[in-house]
Backbone atoms as SQL, in Angstrom:
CREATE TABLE atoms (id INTEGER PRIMARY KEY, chain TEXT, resi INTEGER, resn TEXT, atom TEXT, x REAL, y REAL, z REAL);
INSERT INTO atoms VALUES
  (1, 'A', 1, 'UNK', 'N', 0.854, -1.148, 0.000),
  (2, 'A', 1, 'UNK', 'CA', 0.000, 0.000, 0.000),
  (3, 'A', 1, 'UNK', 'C', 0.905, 1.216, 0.000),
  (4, 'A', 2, 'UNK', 'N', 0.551, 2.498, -1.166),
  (5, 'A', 2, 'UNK', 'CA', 1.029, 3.139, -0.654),
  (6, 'A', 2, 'UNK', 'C', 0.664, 4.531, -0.992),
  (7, 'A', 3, 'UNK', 'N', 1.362, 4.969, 0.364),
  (8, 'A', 3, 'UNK', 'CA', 0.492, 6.327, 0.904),
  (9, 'A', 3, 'UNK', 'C', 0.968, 7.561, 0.488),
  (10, 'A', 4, 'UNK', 'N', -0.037, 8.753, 0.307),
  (11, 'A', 4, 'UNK', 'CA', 0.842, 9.637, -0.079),
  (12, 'A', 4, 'UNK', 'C', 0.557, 10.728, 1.149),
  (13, 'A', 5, 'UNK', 'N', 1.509, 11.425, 1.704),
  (14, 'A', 5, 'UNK', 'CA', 1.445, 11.773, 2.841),
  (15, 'A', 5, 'UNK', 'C', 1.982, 13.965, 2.604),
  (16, 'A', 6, 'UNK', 'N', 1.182, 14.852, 2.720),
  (17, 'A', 6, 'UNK', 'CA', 1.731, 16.487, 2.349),
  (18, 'A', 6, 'UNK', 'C', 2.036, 16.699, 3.910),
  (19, 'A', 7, 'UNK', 'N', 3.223, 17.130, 3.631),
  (20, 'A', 7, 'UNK', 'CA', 4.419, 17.734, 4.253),
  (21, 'A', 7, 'UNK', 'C', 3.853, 19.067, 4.552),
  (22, 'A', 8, 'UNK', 'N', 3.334, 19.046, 5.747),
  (23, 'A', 8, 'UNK', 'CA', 2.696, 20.621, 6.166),
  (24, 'A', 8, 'UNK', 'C', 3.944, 22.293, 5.940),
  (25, 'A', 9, 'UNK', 'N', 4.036, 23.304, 5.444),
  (26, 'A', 9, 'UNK', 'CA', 4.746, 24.095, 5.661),
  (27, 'A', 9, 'UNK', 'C', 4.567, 24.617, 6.959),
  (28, 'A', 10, 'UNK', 'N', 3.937, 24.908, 8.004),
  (29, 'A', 10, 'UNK', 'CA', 3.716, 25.122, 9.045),
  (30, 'A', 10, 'UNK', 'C', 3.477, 24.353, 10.238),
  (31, 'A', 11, 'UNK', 'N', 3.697, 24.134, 11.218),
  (32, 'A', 11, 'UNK', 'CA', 3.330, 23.617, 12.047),
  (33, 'A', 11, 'UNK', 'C', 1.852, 23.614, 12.725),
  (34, 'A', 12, 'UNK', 'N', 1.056, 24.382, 12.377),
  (35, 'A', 12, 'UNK', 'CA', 0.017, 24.264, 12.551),
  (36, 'A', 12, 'UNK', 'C', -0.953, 23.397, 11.965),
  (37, 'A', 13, 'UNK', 'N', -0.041, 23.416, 10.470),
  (38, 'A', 13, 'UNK', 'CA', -0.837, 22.417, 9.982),
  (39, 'A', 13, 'UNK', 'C', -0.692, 20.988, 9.969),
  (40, 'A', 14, 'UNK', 'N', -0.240, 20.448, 10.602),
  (41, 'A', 14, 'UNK', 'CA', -0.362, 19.142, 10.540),
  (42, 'A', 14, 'UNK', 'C', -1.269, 18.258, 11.285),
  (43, 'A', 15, 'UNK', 'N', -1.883, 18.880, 12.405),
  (44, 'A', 15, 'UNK', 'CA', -3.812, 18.480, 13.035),
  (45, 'A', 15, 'UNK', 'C', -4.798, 18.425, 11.489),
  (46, 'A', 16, 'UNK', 'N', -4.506, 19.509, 10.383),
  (47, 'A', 16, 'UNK', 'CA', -5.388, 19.419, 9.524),
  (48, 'A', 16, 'UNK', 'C', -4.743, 18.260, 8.552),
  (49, 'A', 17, 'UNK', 'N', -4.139, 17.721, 8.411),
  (50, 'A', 17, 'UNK', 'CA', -3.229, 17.295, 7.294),
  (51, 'A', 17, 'UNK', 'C', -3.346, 15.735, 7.358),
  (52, 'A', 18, 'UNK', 'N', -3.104, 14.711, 6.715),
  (53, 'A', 18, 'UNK', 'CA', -2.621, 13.368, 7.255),
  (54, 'A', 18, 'UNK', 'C', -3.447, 12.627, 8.012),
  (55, 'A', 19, 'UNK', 'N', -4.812, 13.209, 8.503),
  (56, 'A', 19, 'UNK', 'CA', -5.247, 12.244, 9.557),
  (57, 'A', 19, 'UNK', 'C', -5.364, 10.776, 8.968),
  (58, 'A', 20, 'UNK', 'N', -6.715, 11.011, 7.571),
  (59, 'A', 20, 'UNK', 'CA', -6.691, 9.425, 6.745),
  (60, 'A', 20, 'UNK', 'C', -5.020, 8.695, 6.871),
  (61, 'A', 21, 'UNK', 'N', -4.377, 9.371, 6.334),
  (62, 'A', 21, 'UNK', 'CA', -3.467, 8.071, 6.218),
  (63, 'A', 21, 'UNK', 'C', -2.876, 7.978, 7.266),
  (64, 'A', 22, 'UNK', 'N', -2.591, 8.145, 8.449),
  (65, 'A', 22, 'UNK', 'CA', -2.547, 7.705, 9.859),
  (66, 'A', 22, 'UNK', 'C', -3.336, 6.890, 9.956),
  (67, 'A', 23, 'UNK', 'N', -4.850, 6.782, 10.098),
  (68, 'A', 23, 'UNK', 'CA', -5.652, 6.166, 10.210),
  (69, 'A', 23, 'UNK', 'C', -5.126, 4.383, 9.933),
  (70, 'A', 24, 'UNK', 'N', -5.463, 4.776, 8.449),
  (71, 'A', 24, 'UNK', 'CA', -5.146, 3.842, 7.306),
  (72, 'A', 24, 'UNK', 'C', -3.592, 2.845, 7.786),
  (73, 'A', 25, 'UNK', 'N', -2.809, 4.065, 8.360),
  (74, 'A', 25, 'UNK', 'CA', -1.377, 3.127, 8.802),
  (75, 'A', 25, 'UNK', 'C', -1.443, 2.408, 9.718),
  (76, 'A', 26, 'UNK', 'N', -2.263, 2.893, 10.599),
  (77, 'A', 26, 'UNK', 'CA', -2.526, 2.291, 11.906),
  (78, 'A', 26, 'UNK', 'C', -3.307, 0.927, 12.020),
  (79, 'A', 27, 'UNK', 'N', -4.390, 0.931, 10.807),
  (80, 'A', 27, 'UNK', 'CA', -5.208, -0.565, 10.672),
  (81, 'A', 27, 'UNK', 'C', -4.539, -1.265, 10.026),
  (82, 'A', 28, 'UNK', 'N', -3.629, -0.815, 9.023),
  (83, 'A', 28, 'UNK', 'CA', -2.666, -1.626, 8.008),
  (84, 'A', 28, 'UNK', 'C', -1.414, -2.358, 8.747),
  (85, 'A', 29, 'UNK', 'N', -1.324, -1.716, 9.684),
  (86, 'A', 29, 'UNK', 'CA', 0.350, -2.230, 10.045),
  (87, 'A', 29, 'UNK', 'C', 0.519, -3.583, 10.941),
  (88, 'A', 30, 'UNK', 'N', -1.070, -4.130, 11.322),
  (89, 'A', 30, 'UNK', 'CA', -1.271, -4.968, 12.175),
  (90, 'A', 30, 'UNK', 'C', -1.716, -6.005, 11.199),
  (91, 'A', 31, 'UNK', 'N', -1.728, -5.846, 10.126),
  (92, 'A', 31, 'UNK', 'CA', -2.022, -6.833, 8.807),
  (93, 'A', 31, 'UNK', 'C', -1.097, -7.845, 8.175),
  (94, 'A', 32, 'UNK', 'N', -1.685, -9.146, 8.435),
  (95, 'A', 32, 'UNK', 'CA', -0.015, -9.865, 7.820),
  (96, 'A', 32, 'UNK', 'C', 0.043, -9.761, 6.360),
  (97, 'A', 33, 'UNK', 'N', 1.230, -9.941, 6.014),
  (98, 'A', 33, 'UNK', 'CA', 1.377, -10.053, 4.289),
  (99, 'A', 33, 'UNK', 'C', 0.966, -8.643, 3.957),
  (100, 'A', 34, 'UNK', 'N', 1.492, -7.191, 4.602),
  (101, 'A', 34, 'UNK', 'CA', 0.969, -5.992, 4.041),
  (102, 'A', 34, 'UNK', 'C', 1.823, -5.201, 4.342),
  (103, 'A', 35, 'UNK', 'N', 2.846, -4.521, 3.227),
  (104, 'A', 35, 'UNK', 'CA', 3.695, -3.461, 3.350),
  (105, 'A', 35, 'UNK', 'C', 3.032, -2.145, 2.672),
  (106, 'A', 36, 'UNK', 'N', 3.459, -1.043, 3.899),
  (107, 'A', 36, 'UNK', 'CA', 2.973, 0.108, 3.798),
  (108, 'A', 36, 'UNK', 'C', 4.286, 1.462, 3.877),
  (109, 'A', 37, 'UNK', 'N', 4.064, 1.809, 2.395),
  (110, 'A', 37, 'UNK', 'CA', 4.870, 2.492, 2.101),
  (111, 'A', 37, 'UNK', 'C', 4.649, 4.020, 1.880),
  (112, 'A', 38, 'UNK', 'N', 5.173, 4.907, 2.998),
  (113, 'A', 38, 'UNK', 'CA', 4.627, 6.677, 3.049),
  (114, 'A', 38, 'UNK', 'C', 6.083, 7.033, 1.993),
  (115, 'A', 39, 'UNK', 'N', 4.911, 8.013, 1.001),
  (116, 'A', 39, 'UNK', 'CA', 5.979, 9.496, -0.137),
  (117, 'A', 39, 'UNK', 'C', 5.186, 10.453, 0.383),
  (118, 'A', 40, 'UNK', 'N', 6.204, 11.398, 1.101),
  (119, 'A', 40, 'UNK', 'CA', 5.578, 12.085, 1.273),
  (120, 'A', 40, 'UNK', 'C', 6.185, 13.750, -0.019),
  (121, 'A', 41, 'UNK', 'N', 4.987, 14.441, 0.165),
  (122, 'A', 41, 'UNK', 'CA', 5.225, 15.304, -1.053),
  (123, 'A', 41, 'UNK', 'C', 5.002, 16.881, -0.539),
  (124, 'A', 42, 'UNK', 'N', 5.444, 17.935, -1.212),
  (125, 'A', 42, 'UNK', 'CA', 5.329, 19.202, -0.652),
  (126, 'A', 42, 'UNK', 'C', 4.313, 20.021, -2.224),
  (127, 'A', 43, 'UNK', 'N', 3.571, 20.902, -1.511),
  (128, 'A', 43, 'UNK', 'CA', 2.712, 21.524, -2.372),
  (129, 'A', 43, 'UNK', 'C', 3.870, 23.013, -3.004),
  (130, 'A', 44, 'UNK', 'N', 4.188, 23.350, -3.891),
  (131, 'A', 44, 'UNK', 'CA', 4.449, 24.444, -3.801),
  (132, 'A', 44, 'UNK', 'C', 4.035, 25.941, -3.703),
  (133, 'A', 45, 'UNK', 'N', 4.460, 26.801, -3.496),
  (134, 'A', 45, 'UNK', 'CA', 4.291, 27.687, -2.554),
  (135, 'A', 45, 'UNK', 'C', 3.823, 28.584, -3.456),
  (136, 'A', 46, 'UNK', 'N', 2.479, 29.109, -4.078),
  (137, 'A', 46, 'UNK', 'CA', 2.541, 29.665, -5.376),
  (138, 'A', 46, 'UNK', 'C', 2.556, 31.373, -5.010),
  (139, 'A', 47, 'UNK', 'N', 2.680, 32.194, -3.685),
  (140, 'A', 47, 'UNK', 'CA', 2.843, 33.425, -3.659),
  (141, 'A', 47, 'UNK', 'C', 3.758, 33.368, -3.771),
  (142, 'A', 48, 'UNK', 'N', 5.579, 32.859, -3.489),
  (143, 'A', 48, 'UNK', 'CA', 6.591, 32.632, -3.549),
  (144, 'A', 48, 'UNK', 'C', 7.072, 32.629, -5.420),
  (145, 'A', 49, 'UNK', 'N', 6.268, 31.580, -5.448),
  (146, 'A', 49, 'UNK', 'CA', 6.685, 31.203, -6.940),
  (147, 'A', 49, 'UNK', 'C', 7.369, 30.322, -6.984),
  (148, 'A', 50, 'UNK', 'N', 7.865, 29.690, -8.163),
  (149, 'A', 50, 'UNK', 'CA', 8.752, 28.773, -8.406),
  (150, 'A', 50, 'UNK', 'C', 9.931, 29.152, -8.974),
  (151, 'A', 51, 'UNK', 'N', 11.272, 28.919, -8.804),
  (152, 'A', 51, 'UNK', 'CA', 12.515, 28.806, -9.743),
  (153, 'A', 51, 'UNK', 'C', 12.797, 28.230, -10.521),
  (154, 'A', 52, 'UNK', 'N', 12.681, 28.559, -11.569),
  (155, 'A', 52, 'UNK', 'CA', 13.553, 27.711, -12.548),
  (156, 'A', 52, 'UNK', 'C', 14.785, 27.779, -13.377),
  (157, 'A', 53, 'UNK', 'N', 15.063, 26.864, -13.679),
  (158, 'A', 53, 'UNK', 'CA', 16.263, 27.012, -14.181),
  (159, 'A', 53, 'UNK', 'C', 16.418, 27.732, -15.578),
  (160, 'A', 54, 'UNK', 'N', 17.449, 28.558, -15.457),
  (161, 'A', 54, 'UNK', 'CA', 17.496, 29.408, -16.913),
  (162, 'A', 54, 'UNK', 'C', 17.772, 28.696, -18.441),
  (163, 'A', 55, 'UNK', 'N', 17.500, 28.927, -19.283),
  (164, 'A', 55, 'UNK', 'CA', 17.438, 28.654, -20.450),
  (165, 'A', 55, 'UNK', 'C', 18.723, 28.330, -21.111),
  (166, 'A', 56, 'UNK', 'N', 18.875, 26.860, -22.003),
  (167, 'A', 56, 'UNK', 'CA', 20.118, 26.583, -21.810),
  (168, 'A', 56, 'UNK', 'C', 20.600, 27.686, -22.903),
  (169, 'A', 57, 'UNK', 'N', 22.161, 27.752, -23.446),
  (170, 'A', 57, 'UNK', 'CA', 22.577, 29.183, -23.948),
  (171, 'A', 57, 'UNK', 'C', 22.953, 28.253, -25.207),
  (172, 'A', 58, 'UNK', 'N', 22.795, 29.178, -26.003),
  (173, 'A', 58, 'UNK', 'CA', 22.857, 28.959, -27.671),
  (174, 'A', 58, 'UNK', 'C', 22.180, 29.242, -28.555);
C-alpha cells in the first residue's frame, strides 16, 4: 500500500493534514502479508513562486 502523505509548511498544519493516512497506517500495520509504504510530497508555494532554471545558452 502506498500512501501519499503532504508535508505541512507550518506547524500548525499538521492536526489538519494526514489524519486518513494515519488512520489507514494504523489498521494496516497490524495486517499480515501488508507493506505500507509513506511518499511524502510538498505543495508548492505559489505566492513565492517557483525557480527555474534558466534557459540553456545557444
Amino acid at each position: 500500500m502506498v500512501l501519499s502523505e503532504l508535508v505541512p509548511r507550518h506547524i500548525w498544519e499538521y492536526p489538519l493534514h494526514n489524519q486518513t493516512a494515519l488512520r489507514l497506517k494504523l489498521r494496516l500495520f497490524f495486517r499480515p502479508n501488508t507493506v505500507v509504504v509513506d511518499v511524502p510530497y510538498k505543495i508548492p508555494d505559489k505566492r513565492h513562486g517557483t525557480r527555474k532554471a534558466p534557459p540553456p545558452a545557444g
